[in-house]
C-alpha positions as a Python dict, from the first residue, in 0.01 Angstrom:
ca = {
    (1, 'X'): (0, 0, 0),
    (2, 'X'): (177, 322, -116),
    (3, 'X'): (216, 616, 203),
    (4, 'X'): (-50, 876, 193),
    (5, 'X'): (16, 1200, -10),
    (6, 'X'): (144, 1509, 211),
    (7, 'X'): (-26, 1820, 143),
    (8, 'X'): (68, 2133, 164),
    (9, 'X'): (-82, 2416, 428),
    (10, 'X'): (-258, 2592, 153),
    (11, 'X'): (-399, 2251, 9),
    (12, 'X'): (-557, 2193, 342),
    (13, 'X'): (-688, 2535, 349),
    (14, 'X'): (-845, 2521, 60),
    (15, 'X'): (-988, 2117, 105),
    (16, 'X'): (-1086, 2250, 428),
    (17, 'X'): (-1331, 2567, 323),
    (18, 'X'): (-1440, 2285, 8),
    (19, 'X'): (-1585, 2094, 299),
    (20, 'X'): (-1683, 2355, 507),
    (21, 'X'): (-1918, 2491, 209),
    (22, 'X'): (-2091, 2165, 160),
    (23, 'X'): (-2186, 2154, 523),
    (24, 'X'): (-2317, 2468, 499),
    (25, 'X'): (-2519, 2364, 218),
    (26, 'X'): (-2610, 2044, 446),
    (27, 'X'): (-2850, 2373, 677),
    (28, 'X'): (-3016, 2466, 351),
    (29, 'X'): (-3350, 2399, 258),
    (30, 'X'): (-3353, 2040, 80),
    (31, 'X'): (-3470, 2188, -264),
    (32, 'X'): (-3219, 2424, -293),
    (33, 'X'): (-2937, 2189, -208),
    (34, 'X'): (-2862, 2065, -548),
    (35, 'X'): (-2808, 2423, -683),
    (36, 'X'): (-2586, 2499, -375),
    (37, 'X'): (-2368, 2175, -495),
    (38, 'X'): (-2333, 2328, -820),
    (39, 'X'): (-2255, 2671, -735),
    (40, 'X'): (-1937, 2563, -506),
    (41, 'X'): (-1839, 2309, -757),
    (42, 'X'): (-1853, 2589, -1059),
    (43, 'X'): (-1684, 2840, -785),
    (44, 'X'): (-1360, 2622, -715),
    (45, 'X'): (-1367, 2451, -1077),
    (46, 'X'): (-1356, 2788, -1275),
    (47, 'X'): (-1047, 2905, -1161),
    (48, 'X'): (-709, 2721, -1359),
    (49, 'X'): (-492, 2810, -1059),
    (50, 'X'): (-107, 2718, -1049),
    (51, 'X'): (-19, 2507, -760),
    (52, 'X'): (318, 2729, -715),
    (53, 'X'): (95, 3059, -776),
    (54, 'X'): (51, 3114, -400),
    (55, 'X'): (-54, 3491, -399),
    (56, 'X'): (-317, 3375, -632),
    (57, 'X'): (-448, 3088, -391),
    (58, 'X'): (-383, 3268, -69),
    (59, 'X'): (-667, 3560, -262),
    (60, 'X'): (-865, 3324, -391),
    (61, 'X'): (-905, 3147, -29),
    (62, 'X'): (-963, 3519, 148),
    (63, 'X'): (-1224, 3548, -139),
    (64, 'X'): (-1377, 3211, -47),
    (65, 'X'): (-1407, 3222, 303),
    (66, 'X'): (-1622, 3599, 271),
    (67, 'X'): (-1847, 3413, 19),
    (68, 'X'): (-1904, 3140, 254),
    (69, 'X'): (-1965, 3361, 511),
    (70, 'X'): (-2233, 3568, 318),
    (71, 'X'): (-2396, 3234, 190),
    (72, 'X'): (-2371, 3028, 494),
    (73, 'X'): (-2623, 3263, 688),
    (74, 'X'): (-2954, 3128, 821),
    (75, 'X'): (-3130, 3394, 546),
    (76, 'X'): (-2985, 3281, 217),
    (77, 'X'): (-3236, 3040, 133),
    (78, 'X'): (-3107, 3005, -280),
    (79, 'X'): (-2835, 3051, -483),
    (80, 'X'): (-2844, 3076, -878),
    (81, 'X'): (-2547, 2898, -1085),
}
């Protein structure tokens, strides 16, 4: 069995607020779910970010995490992709 893959701080950063979105999306009503899935899928699959481009990540996670915290709150029933 090959030894597990080490990740970086910034790839657990970022695999970290991935997670933390979809349990956010976990406190959302159950018909809007699927549209929450897709809009923090599209969100961290539209961006063809370097691995070595750390500026770039290290903005695009300070980005994130005020987006999460604007759609994680109790009155954002919907989002539109």
């Amino acid at each position: 069995m090959p030894a597990p893959l080490k990740r970086s701080g910034l790839q657990n950063e970022v695999i970290s607020l991935y997670r933390q979105c979809f349990r956010a999306a976990r406190e959302k009503p159950v018909e809007t779910r699927p549209r929450f899935h897709a809009f923090i899928r599209k969100e961290f699959k539209q961006h063809n970010i370097k691995r070595s481009d750390f500026a770039t990540i290290e903005y695009m996670l300070r980005k994130g995490r005020k987006q999460f915290d604007t759609y994680s709150q109790k009155g954002v029933k919907d989002v539109h992709v």
